[in-house]
N, C-alpha and C positions, 0 to 999 in steps of 0.2 A: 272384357273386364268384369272384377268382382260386383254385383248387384248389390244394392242395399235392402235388404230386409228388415221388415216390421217387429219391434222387441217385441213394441206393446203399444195400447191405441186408449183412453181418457178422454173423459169431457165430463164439464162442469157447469151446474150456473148458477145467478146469485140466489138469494134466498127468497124472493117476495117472489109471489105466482097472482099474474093475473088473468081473472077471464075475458072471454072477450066480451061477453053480457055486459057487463060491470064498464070496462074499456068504452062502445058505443052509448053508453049512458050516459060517462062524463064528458065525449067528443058531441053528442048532444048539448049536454048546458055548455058546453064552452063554445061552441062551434054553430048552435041552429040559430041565432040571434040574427049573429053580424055576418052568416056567409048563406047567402037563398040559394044554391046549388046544396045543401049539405042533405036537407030529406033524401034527395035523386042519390045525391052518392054513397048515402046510409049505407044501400045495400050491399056493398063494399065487402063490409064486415062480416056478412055471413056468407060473401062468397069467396075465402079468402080461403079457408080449409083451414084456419086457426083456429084452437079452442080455447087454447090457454098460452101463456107463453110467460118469462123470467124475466125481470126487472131487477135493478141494482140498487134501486130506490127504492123506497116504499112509494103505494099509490098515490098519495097525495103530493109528495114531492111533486108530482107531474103535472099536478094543477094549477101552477101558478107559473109565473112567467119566469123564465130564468134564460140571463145572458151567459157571454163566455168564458166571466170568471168562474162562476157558479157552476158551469157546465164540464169545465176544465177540472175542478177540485172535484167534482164527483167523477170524473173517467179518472181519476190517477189515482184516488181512494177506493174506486171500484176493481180496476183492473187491475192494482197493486192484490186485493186477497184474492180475486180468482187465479190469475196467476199462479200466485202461491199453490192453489186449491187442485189445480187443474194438473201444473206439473207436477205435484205432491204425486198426485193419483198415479203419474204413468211411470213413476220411478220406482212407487212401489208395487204395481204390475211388473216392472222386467226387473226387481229386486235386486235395484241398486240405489244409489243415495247422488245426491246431486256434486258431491266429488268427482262421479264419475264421468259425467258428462263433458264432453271436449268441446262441444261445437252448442250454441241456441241459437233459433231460428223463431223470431219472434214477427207475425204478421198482424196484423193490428190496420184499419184505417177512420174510424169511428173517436178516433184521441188523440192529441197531440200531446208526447210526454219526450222531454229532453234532460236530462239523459233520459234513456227510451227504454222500457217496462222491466225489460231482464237484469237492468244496471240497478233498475232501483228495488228490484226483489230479490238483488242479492245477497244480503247479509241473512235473510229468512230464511231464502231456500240453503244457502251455504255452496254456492259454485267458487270454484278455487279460481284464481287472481288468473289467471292462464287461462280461463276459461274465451274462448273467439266467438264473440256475439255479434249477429246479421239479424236486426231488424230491417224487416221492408213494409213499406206503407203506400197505400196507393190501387192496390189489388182488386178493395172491396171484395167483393161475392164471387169473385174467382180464385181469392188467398188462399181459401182450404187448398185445392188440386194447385196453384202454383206454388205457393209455400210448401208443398208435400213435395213435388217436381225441384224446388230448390235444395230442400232440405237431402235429400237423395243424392242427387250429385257433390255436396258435400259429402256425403258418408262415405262414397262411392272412391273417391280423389282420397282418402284416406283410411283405407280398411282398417277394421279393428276399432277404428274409434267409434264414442257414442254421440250421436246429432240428437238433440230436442228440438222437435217444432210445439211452437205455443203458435195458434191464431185466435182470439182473442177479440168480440166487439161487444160492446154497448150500443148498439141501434137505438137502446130504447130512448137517451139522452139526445139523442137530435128532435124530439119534438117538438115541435114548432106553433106558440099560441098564434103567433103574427102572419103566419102562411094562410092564406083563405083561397086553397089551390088542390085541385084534384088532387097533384102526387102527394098533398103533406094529408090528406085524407088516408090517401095508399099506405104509405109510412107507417101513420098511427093504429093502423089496422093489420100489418102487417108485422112490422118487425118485433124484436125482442136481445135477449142480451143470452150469450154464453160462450163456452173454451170449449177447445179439444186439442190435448196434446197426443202425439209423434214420438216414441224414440224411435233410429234408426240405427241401424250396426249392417256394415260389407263385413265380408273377408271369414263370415263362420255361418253356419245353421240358420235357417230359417225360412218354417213353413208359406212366409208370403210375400215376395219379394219384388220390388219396382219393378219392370221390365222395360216400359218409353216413355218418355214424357214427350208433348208435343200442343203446341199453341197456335190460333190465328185472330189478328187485330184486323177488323174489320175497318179500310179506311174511310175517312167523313163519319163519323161514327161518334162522336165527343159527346154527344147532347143526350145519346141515350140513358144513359147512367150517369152519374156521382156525383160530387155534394158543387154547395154554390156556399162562400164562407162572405161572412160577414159580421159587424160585430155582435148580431147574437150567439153565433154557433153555425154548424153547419146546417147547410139547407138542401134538401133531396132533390135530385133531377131525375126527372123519367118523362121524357118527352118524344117518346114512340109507343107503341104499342107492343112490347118486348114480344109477348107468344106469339102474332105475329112473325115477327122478325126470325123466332124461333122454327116455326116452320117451312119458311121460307128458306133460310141459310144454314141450318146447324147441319144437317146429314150432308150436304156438300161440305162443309169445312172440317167434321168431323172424318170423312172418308178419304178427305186429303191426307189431314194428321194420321190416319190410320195405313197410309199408302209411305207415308213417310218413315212409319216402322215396320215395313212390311209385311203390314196385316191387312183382314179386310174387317168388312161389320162382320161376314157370316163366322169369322172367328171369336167375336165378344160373347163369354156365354152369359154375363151378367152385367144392366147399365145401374152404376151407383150415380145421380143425379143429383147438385146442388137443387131443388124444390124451389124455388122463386114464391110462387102461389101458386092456388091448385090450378090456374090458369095455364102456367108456366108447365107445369107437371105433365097434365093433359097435350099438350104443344109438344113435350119432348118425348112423349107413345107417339104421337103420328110422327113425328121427324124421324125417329128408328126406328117406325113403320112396325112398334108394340103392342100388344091388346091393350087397349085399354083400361086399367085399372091393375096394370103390368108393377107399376113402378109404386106397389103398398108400403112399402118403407120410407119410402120419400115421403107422404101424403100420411103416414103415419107420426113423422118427425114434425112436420110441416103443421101439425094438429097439435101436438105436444107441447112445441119449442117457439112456433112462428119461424118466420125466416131471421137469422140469426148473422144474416151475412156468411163471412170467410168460413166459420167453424159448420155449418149445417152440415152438407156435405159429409164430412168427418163424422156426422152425427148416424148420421144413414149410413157410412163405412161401420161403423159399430156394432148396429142392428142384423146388418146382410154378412158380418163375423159371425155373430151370434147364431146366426140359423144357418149357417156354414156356406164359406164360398167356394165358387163352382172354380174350373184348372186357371178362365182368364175372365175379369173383371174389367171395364170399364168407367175409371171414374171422369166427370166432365161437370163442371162450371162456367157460368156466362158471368164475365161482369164487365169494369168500365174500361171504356177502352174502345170500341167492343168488342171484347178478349173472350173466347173460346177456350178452356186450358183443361189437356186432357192427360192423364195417366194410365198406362196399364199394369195389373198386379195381375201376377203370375202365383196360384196358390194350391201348393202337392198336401193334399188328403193324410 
């Protein structure tokens, strides 16, 4: 069958930049009072590989305590311009206009918006009435590579037409004054907000084209990852020790997936890695058995952005475009579930 190929590849994110100096100051006054674990877990902060990272608020917004109306009106006020912002970019990379687009593929898990992002950013961007839109939620930190794995076999099922993928979070809005808990330390040290859009087109030209997708949910597994809702907003789960888990299981479940499209590792000439922390990063050189300080894009993104969730990933596909990719690429993301979700892209010189 016809592959889907990459038009063009976007990301965006909102406008306030914060450092993370600045960041463990204010989780200081807000946090050293009322939680006696917070000095121990200080160190968090600098060992996260974050230097700076994007926010959809300005910083004070974050200081004060906000429930899920509050929290709700800035994800749909947020996510409504980057959207805009994000797909704007990648339709004027493959120089077309959002008429032309047949298919959106909007991944998102960080907001709850009904109708859901793409319906409500459409009188901005201008997609026609006709236009078939698949939002999915739920993915977390695996959305980049599934949403790219979905968005593909749409494209693929219909040659010629044009697929957008948007994924899309605001991490930064689930922080938590009332959490007085290691992960809501991790979170706030950790995350950040931004987009990266996807077009894709089968059926003509194209230097970089999907080649397999392939996934594995790791069962009893629930608790590793994702939010706990209640009525402030969502609340962060991480109750393993991911890098761990990371080298323990990813290169077996990765060399299944890679058996399942009848490759092997010694075939991958390049790993694109969603970046979790530099923790995370370091865990995924030894799982694919990398030098260490292999995966600099990652750790480069990871410095810049924070972890960003679904779009990071995507963020580090950009960078390893930029300095040119090698015939086969490996992209992989871990999120909840605990979901593995792998992509190969196949790319002629």
């Amino acid at each position: 069958m016809t592959t889907a190929a990459l038009v063009s590849l976007a990301t965006a994110v909102p406008p306030y930049v914060f450092l993370q100096k600045d960041v463990l100051a204010a989780a200081r006054v807000g946090f050293g009072a009322r939680f006696p674990e917070f000095e121990t877990l200080a160190g968090i902060f600098s060992n996260t590989g974050v230097i700076k990272r994007h926010g959809v608020k300005p910083f004070d917004w974050y200081l004060e305590r906000r429930g899920w109306p509050e929290r709700t009106e800035a994800f749909l006020e947020g996510a409504d311009a980057l959207f805009v912002d994000v797909a704007g970019n990648a339709l004027a990379a493959a120089h077309l206009v959002a008429g032309d687009i047949d298919t959106v593929v909007t991944v998102c898990s960080t907001g709850i918006a009904t109708p859901s992002l793409e319906a409500r950013a459409f009188a901005r961007m201008g997609f026609r009435s006709d236009v078939t839109r698949v939002p999915v939620f739920g993915l977390g930190c695996a959305g980049g590579v599934s949403g790219l794995s979905i968005a593909s076999r749409l494209a693929q099922a219909r040659p010629g037409t044009n697929v957008l993928l948007v994924t899309l979070e605001l991490c930064s809005l689930a922080l938590r004054h009332d959490e007085l808990t290691k992960a809501n330390i991790v979170a706030i040290s950790l995350f950040g907000d931004g987009a990266a859009a996807i077009i894709l087109r089968a059926g003509d030209g194209g230097a970089t084209r999907i080649e397999c997708t392939g996934e594995q949910l790791w069962p009893d597994t629930l608790g590793i990852m994702g939010w706990r809702v209640d009525p402030e907003g969502f609340g962060v789960i991480f109750r393993r020790t991911i890098p761990n888990f990371v080298t323990a299981h990813l290169n077996a479940a990765v060399t299944k997936i890679l058996a399942g499209m009848q490759l092997s590792m010694a075939e991958v000439d390049r790993f694109i890695c969603h970046p979790g922390g530099a923790r995370v990063v370091s865990a995924l050189e030894t799982a694919f058995a990398l030098n260490q300080g292999t995966l600099a894009d990652e750790r480069q993104v990871l410095a810049d952005y924070g972890n960003m969730s679904s779009p990071t990933v995507l963020f580090v596909l950009e960078q390893a475009r930029a300095r040119g990719l090698p015939a086969r690429s490996l992209l992989t993301a871990l999120g909840p579930g605990f979901t593995a979700s792998c992509v190969t892209l196949r790319h002629a010189a």
